[in-house]
Biopython code that builds the backbone (N, CA, C, O; Angstrom):
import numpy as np
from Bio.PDB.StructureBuilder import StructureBuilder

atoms = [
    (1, "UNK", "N", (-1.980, 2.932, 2.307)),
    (1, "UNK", "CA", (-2.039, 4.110, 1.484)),
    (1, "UNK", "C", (-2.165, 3.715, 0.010)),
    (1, "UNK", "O", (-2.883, 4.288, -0.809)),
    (2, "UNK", "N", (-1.212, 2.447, -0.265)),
    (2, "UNK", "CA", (-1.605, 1.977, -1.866)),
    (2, "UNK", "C", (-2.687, 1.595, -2.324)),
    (2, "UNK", "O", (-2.881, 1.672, -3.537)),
    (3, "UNK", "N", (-3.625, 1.106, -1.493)),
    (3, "UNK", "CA", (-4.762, 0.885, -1.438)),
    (3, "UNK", "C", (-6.181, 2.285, -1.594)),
    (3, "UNK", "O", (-7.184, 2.083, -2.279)),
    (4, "UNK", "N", (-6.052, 3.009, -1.169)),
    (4, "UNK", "CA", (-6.689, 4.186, -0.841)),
    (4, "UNK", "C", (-6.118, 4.767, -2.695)),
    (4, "UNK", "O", (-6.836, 4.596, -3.680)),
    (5, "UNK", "N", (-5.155, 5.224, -2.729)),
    (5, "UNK", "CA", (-4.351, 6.128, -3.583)),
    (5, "UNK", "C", (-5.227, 5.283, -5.085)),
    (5, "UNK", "O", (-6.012, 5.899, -5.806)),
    (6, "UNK", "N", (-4.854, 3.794, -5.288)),
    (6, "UNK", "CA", (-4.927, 2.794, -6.669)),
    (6, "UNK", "C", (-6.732, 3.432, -6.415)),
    (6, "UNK", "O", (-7.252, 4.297, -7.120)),
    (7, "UNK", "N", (-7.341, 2.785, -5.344)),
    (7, "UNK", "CA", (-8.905, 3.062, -5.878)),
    (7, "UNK", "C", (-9.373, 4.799, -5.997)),
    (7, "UNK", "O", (-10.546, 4.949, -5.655)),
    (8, "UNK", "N", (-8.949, 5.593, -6.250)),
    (8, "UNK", "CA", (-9.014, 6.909, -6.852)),
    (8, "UNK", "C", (-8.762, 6.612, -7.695)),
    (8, "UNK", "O", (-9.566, 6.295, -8.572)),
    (9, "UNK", "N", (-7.051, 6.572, -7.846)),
    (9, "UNK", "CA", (-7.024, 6.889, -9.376)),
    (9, "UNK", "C", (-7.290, 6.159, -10.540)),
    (9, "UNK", "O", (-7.442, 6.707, -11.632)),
    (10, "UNK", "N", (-7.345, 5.137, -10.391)),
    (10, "UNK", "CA", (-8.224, 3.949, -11.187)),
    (10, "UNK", "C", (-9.964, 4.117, -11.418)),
    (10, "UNK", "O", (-10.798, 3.910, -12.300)),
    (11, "UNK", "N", (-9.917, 4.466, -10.463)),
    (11, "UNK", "CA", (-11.491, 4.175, -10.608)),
    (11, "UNK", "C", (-11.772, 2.592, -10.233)),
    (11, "UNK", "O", (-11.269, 1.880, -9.364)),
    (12, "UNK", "N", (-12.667, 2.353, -11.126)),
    (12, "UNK", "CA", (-13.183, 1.140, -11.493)),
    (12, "UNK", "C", (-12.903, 0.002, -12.427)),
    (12, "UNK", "O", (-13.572, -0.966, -12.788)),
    (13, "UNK", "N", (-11.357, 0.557, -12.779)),
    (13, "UNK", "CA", (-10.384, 0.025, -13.817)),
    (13, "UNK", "C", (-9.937, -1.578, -12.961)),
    (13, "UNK", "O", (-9.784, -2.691, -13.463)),
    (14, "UNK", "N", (-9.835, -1.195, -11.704)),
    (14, "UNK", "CA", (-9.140, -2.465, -11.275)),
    (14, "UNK", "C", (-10.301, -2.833, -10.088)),
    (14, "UNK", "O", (-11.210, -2.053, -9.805)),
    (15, "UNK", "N", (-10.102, -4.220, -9.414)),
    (15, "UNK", "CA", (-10.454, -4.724, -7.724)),
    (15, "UNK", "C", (-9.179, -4.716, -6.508)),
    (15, "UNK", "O", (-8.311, -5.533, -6.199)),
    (16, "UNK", "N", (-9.493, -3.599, -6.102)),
    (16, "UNK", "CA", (-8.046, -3.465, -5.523)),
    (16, "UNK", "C", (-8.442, -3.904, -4.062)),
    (16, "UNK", "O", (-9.491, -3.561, -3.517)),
    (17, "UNK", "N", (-7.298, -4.853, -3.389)),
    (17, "UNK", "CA", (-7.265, -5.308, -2.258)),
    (17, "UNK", "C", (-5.832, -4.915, -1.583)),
    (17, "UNK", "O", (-4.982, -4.470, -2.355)),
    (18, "UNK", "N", (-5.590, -5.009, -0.589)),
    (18, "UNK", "CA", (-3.945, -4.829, -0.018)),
    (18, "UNK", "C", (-4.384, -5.960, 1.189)),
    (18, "UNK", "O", (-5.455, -6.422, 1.581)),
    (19, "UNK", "N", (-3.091, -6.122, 1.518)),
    (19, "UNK", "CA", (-2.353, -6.849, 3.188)),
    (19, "UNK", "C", (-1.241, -6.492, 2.958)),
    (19, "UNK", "O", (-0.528, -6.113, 2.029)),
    (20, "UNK", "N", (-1.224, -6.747, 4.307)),
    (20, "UNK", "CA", (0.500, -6.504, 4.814)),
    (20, "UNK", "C", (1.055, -8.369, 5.198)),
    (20, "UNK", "O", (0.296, -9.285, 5.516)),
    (21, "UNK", "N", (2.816, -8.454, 4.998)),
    (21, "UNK", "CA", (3.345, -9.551, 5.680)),
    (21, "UNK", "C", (3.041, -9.603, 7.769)),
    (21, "UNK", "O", (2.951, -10.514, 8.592)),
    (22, "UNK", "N", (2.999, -8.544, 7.813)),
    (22, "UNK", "CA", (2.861, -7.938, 9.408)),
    (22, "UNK", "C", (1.978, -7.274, 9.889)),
    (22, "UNK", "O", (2.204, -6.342, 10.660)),
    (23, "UNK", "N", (0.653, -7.688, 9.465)),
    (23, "UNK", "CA", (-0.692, -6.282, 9.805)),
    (23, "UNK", "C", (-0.343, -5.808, 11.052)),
    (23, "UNK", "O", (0.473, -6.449, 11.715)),
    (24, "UNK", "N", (-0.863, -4.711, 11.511)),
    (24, "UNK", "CA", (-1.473, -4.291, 12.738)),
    (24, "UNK", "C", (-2.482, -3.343, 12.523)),
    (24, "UNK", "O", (-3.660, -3.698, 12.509)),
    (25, "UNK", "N", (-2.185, -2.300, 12.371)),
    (25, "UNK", "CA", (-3.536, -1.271, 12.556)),
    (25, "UNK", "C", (-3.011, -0.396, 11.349)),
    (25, "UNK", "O", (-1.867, -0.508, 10.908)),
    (26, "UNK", "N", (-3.836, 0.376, 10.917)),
    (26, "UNK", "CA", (-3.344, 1.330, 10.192)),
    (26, "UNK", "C", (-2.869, 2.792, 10.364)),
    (26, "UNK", "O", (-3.812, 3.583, 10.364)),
    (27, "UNK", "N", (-2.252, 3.075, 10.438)),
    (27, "UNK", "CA", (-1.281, 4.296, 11.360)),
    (27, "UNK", "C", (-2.316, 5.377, 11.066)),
    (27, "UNK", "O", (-3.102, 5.407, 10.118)),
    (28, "UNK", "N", (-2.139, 6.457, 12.277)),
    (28, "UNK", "CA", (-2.762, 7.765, 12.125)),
    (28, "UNK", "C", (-2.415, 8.343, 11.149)),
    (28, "UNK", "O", (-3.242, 8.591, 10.271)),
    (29, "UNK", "N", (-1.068, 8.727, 11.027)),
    (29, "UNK", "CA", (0.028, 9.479, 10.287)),
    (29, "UNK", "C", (-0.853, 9.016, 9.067)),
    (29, "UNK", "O", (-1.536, 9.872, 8.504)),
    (30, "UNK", "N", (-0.886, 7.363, 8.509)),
    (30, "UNK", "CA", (-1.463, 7.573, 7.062)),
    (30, "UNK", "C", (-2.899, 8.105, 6.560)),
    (30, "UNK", "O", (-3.311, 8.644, 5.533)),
    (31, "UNK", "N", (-3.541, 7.630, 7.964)),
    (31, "UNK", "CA", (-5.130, 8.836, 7.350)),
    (31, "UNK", "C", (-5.003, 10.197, 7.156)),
    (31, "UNK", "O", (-5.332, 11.026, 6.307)),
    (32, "UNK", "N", (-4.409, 10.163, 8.239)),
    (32, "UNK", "CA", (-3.810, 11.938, 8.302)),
    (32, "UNK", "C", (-3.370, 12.654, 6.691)),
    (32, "UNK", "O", (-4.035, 13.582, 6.229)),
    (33, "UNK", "N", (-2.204, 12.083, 5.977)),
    (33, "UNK", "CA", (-1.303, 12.325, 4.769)),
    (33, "UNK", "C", (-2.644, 12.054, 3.982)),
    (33, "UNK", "O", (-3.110, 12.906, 3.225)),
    (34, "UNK", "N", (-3.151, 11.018, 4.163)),
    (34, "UNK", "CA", (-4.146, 10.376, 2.918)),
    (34, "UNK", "C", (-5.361, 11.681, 3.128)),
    (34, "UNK", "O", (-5.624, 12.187, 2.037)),
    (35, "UNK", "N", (-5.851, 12.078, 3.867)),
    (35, "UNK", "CA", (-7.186, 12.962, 4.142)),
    (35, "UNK", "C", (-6.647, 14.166, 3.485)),
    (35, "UNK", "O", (-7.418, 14.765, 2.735)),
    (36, "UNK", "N", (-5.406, 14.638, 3.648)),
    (36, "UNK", "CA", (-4.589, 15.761, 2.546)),
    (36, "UNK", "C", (-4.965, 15.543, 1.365)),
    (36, "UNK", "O", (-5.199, 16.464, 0.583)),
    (37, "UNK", "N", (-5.092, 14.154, 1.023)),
    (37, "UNK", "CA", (-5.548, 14.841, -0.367)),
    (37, "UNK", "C", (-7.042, 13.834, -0.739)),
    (37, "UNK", "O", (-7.175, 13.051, -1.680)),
    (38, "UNK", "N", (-8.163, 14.216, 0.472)),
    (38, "UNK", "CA", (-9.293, 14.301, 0.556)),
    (38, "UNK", "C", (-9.613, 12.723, -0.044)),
    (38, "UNK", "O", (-10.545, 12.405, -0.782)),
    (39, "UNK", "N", (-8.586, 11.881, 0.489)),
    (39, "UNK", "CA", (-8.641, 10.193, 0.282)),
    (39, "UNK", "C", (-9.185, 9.583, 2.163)),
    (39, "UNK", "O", (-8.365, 9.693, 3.074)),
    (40, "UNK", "N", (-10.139, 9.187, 2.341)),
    (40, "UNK", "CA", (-10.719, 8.879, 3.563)),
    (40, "UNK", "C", (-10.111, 7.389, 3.751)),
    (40, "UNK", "O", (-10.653, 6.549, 3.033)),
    (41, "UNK", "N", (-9.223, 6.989, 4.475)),
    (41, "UNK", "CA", (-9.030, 5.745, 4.515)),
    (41, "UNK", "C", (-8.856, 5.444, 6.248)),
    (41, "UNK", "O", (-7.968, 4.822, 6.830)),
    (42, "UNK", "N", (-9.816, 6.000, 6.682)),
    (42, "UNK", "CA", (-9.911, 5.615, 8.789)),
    (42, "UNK", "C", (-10.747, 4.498, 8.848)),
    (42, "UNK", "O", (-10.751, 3.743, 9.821)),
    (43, "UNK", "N", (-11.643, 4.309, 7.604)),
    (43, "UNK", "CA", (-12.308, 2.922, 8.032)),
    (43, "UNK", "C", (-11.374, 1.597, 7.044)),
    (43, "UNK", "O", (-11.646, 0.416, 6.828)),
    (44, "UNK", "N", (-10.538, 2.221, 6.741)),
    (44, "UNK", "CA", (-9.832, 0.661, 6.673)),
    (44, "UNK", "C", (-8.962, -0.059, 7.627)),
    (44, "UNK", "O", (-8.447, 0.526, 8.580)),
    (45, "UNK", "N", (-8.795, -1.275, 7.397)),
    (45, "UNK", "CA", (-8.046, -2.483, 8.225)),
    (45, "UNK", "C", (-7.421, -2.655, 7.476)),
    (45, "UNK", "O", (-7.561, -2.588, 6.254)),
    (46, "UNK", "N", (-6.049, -3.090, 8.539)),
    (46, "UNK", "CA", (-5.192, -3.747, 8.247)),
    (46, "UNK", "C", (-5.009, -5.451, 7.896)),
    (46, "UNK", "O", (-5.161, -6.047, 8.962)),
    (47, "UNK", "N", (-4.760, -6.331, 6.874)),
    (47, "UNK", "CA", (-5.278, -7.234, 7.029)),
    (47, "UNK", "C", (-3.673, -8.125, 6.626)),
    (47, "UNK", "O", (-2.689, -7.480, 6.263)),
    (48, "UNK", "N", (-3.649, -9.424, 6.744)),
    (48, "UNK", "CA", (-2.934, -10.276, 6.862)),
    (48, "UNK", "C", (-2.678, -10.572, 5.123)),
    (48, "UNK", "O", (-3.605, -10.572, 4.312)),
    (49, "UNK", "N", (-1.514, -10.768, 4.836)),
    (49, "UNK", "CA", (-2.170, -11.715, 3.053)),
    (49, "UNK", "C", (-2.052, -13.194, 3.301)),
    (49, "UNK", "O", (-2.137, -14.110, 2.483)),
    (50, "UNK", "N", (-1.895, -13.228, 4.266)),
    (50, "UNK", "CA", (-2.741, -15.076, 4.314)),
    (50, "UNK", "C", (-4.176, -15.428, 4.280)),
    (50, "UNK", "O", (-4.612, -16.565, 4.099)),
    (51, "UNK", "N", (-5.080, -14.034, 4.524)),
    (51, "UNK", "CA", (-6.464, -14.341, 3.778)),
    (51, "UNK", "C", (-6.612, -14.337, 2.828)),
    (51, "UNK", "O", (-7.717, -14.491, 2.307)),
    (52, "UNK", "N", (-5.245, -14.107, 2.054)),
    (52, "UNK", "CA", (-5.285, -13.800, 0.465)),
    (52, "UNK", "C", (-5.067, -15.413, -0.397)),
    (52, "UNK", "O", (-5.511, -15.950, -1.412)),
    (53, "UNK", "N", (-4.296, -15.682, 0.491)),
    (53, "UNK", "CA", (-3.594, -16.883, -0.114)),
    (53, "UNK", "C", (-4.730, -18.022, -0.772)),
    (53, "UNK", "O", (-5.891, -18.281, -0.454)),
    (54, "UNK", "N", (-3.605, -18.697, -2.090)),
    (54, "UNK", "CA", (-4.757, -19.536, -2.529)),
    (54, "UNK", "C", (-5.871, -18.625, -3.742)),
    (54, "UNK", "O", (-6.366, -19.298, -4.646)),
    (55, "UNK", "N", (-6.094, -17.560, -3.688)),
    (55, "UNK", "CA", (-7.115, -16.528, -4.628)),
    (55, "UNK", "C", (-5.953, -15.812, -5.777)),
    (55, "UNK", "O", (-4.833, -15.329, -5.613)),
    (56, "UNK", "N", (-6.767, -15.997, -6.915)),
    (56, "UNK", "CA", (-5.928, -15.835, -7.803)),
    (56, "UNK", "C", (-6.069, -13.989, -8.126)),
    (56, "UNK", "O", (-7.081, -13.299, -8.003)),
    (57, "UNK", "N", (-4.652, -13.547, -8.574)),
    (57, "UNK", "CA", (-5.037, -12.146, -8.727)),
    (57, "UNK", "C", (-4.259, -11.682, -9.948)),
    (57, "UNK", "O", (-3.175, -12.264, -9.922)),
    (58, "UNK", "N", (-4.380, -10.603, -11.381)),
    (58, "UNK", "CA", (-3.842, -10.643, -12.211)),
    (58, "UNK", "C", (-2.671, -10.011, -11.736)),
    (58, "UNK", "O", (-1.650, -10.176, -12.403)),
    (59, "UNK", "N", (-2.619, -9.306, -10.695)),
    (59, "UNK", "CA", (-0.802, -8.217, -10.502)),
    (59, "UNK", "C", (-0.671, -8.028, -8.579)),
    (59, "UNK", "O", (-1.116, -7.057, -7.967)),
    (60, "UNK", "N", (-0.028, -9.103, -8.006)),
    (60, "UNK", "CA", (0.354, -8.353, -6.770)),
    (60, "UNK", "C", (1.612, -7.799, -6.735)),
    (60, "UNK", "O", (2.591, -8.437, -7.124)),
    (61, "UNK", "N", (1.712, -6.332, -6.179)),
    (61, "UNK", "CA", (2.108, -5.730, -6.255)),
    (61, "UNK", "C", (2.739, -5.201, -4.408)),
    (61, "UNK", "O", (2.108, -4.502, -3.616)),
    (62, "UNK", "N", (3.805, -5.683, -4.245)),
    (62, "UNK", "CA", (4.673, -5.490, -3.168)),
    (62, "UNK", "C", (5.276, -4.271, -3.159)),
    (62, "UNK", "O", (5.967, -4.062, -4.156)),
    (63, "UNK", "N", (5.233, -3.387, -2.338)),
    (63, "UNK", "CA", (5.777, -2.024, -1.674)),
    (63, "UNK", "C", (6.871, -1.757, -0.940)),
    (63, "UNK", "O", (7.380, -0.643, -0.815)),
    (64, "UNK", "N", (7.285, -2.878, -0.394)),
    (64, "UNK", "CA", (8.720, -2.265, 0.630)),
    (64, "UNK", "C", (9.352, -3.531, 0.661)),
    (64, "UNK", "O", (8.794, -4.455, 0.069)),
    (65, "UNK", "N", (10.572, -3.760, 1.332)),
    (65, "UNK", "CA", (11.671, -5.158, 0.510)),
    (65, "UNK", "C", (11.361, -6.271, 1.452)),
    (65, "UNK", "O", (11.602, -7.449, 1.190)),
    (66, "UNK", "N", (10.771, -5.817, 2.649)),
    (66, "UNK", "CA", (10.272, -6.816, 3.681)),
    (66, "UNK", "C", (8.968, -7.621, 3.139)),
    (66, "UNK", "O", (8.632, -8.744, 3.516)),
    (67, "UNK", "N", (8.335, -6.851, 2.219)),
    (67, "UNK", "CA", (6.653, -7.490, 2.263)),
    (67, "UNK", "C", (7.463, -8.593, 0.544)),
    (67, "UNK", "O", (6.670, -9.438, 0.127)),
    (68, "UNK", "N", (8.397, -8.539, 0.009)),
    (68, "UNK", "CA", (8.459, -8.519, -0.971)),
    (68, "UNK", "C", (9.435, -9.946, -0.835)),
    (68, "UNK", "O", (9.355, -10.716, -1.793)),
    (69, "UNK", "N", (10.139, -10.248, 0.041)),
    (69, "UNK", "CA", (10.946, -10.732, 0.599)),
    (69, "UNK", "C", (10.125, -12.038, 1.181)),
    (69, "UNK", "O", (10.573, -13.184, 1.151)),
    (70, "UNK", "N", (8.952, -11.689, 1.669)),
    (70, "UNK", "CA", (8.109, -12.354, 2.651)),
    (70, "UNK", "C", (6.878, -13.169, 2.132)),
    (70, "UNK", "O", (6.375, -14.208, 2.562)),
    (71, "UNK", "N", (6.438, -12.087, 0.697)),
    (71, "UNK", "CA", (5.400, -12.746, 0.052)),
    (71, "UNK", "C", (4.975, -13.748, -0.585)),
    (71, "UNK", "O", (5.551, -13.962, -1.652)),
    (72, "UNK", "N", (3.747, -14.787, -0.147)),
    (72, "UNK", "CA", (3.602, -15.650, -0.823)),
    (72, "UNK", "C", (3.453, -15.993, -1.928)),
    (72, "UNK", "O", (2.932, -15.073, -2.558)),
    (73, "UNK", "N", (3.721, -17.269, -2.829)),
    (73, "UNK", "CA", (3.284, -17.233, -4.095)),
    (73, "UNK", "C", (1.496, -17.337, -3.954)),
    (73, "UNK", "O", (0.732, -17.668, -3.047)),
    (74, "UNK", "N", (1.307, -16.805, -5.541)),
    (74, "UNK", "CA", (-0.117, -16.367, -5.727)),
    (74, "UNK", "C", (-0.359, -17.417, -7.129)),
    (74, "UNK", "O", (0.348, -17.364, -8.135)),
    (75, "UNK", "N", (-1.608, -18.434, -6.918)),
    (75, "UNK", "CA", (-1.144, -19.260, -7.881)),
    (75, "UNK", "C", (-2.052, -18.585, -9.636)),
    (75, "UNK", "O", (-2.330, -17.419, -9.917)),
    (76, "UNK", "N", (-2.203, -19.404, -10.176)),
    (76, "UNK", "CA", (-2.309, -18.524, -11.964)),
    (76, "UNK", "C", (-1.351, -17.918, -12.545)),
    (76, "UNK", "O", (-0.187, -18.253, -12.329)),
    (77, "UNK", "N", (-1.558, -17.268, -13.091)),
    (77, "UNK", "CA", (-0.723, -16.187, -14.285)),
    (77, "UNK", "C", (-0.801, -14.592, -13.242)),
    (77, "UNK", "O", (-0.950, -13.517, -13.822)),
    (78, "UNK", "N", (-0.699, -14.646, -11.961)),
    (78, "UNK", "CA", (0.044, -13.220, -11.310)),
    (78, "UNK", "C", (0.859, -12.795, -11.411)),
    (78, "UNK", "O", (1.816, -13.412, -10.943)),
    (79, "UNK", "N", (1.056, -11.880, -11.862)),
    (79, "UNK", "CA", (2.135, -11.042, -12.372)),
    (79, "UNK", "C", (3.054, -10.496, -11.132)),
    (79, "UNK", "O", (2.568, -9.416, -10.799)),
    (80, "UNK", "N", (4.122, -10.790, -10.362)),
    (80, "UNK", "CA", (4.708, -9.968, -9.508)),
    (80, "UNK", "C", (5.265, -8.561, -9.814)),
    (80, "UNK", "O", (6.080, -8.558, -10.737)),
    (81, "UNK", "N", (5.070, -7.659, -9.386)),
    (81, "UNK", "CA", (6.116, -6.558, -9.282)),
    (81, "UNK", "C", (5.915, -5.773, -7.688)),
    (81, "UNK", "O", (4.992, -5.565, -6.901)),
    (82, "UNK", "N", (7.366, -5.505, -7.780)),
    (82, "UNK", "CA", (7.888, -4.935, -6.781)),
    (82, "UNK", "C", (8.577, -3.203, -6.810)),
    (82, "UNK", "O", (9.524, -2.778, -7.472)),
    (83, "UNK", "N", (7.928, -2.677, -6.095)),
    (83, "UNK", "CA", (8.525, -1.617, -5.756)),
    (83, "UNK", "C", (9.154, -1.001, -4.396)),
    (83, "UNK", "O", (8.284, -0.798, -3.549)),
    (84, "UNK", "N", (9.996, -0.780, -4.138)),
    (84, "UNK", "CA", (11.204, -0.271, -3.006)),
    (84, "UNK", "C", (10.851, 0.691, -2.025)),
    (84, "UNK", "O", (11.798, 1.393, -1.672)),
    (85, "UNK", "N", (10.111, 0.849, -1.657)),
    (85, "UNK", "CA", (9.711, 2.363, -0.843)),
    (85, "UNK", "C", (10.180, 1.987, 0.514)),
    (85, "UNK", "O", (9.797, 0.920, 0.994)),
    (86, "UNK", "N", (10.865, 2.661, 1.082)),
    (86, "UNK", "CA", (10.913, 3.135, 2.641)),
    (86, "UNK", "C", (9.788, 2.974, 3.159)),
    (86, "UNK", "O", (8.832, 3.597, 2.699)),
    (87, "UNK", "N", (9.568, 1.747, 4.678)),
    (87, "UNK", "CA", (8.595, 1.954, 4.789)),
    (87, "UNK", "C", (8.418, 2.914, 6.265)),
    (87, "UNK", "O", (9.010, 2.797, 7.337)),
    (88, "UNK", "N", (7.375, 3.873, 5.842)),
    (88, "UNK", "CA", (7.088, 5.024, 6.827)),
    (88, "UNK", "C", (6.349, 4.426, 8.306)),
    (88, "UNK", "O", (6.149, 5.135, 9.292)),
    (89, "UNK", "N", (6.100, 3.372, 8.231)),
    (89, "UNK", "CA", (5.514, 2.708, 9.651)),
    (89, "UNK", "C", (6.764, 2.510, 10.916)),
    (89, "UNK", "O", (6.736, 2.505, 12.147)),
    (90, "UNK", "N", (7.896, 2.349, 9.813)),
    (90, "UNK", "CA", (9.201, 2.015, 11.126)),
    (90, "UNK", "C", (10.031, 3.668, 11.285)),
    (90, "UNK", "O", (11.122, 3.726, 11.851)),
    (91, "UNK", "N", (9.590, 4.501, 10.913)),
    (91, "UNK", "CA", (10.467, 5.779, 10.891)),
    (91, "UNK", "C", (10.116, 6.217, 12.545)),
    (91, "UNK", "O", (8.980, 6.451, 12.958)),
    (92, "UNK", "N", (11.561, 6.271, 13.494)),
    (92, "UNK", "CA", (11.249, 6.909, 14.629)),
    (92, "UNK", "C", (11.271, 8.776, 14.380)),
    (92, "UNK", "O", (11.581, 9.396, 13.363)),
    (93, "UNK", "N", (10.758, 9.369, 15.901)),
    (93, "UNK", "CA", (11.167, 10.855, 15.731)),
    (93, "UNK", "C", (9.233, 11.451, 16.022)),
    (93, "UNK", "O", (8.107, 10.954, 16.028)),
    (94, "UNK", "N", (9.826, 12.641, 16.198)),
    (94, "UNK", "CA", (8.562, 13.106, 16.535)),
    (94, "UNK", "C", (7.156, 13.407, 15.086)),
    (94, "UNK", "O", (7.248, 13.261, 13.867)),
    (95, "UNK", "N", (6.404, 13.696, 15.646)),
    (95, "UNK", "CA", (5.192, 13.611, 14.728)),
    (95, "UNK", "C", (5.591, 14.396, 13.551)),
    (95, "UNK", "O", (5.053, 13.913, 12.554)),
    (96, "UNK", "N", (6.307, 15.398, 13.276)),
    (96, "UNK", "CA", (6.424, 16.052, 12.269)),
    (96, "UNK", "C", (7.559, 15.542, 11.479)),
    (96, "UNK", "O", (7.517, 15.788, 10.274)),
    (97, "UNK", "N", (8.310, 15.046, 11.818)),
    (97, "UNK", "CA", (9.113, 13.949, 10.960)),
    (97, "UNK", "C", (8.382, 12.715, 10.008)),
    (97, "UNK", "O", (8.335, 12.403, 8.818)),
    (98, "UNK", "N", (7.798, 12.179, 11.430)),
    (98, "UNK", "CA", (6.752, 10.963, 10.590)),
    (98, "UNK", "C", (6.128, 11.366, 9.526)),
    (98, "UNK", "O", (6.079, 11.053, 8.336)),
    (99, "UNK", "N", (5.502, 12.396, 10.464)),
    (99, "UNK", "CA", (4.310, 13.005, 8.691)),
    (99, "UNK", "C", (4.998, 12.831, 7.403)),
    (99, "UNK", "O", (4.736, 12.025, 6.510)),
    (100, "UNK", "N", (6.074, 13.872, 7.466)),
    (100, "UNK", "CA", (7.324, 14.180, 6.832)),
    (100, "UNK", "C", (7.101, 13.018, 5.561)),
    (100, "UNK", "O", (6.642, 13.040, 4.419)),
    (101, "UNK", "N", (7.702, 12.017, 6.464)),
    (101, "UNK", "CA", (7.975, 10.714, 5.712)),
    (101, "UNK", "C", (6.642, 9.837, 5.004)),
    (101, "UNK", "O", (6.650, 9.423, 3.845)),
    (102, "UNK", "N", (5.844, 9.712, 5.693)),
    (102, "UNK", "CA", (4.074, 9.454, 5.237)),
    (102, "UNK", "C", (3.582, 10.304, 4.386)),
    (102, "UNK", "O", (2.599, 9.748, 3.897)),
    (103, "UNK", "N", (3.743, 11.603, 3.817)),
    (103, "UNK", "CA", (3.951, 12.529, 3.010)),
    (103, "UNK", "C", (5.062, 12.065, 1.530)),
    (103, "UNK", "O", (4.670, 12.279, 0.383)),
    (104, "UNK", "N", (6.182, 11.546, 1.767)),
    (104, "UNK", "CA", (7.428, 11.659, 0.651)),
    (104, "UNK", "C", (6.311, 9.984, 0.176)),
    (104, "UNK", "O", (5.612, 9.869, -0.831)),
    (105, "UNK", "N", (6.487, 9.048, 1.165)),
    (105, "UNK", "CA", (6.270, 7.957, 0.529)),
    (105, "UNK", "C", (4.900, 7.688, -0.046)),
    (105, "UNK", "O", (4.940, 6.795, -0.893)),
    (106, "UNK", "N", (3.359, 8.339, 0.220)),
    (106, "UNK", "CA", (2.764, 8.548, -0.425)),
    (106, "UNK", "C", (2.989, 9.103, -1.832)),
    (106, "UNK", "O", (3.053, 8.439, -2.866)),
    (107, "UNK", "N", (3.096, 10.422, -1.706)),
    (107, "UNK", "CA", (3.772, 10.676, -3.170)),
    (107, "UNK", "C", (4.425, 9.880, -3.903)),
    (107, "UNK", "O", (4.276, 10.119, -5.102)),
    (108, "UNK", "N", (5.134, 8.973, -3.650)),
    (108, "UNK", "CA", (6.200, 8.224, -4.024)),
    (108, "UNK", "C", (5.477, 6.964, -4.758)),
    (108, "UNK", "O", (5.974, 6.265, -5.640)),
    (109, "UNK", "N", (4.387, 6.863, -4.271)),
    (109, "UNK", "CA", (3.181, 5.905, -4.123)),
    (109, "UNK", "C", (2.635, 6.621, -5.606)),
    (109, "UNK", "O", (2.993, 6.162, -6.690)),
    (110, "UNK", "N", (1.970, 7.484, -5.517)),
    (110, "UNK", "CA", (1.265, 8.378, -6.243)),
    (110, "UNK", "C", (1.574, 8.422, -7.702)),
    (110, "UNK", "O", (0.783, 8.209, -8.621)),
    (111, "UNK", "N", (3.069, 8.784, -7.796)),
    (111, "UNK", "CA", (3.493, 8.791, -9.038)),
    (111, "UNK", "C", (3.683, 7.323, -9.463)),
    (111, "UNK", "O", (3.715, 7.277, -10.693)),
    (112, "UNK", "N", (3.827, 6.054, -8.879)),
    (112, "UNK", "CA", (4.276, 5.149, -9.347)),
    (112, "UNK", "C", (2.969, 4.441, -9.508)),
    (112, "UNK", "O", (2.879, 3.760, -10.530)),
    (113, "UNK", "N", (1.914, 4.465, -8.689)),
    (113, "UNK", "CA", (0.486, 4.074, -9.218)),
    (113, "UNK", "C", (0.156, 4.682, -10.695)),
    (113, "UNK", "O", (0.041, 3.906, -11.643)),
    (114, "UNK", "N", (0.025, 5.915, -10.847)),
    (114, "UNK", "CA", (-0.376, 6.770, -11.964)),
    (114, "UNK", "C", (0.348, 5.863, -13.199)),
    (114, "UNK", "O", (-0.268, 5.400, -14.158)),
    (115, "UNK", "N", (1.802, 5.716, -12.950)),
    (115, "UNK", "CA", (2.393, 5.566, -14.717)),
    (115, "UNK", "C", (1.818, 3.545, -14.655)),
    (115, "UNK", "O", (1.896, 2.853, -15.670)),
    (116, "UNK", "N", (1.316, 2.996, -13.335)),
    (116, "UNK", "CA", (1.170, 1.778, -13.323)),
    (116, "UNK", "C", (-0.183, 1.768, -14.406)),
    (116, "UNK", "O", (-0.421, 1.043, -15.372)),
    (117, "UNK", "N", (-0.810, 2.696, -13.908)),
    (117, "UNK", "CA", (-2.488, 2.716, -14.381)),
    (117, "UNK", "C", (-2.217, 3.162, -16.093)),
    (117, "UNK", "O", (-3.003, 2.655, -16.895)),
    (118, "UNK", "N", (-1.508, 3.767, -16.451)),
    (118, "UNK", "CA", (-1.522, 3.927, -17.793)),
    (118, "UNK", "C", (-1.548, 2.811, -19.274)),
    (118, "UNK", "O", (-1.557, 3.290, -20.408)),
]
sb = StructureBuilder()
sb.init_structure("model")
sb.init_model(0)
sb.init_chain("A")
sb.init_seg("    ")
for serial, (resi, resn, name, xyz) in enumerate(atoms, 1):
    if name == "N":
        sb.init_residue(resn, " ", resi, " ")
    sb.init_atom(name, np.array(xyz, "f"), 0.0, 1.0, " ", f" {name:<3s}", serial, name[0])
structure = sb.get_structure()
């Protein structure tokens, strides 16, 4: 979703890439939340950041305490920051809960991209 959300609102300000410490697929629930606000992200993959590794980047930017916990160093002048979000991939309960939560943490996403981009 950070991925989808940064290339809107940026534009062409940044090269935005994501991985996860744990890829798998990219959840329904997040195309679903993301297509709400007319962000298409069904043709993305989930990808590993060990294809990352080794490539230099000016800001990686970690999302939940597991990926943050887990992440490799990035060599150059990369700037780490970390932000805390709940992550909505492990939330049990039925579909309208999930949403629920794929909903708060987008937003959550949203506002903290925006004051990033400023």
């Amino acid at each position: 979703m950070a991925e989808g959300l940064l290339r809107q609102l940026a534009g062409d300000k940044f090269e935005v890439a994501s991985a996860g410490v744990s890829p798998t697929h990219v959840k329904p629930e997040a195309i679903k939340v993301m297509a709400e606000l007319g962000i298409d992200i069904s043709g993305h993959h989930s990808k590993s950041v060990v294809e990352f590794k080794g490539q230099e980047f000016d800001y990686v930017i970690t999302v939940c305490d597991n990926a943050n916990e887990q992440c490799p160093v990035f060599p150059g002048n990369t700037k780490r920051i970390h932000w805390s979000f709940d992550d909505p991939a492990v939330v049990k309960g039925d579909e309208l809960k999930r949403l629920a939560t794929f909903r708060r943490v987008r937003d959550e996403l949203r506002q903290q991209l925006q004051e990033f981009i400023l």
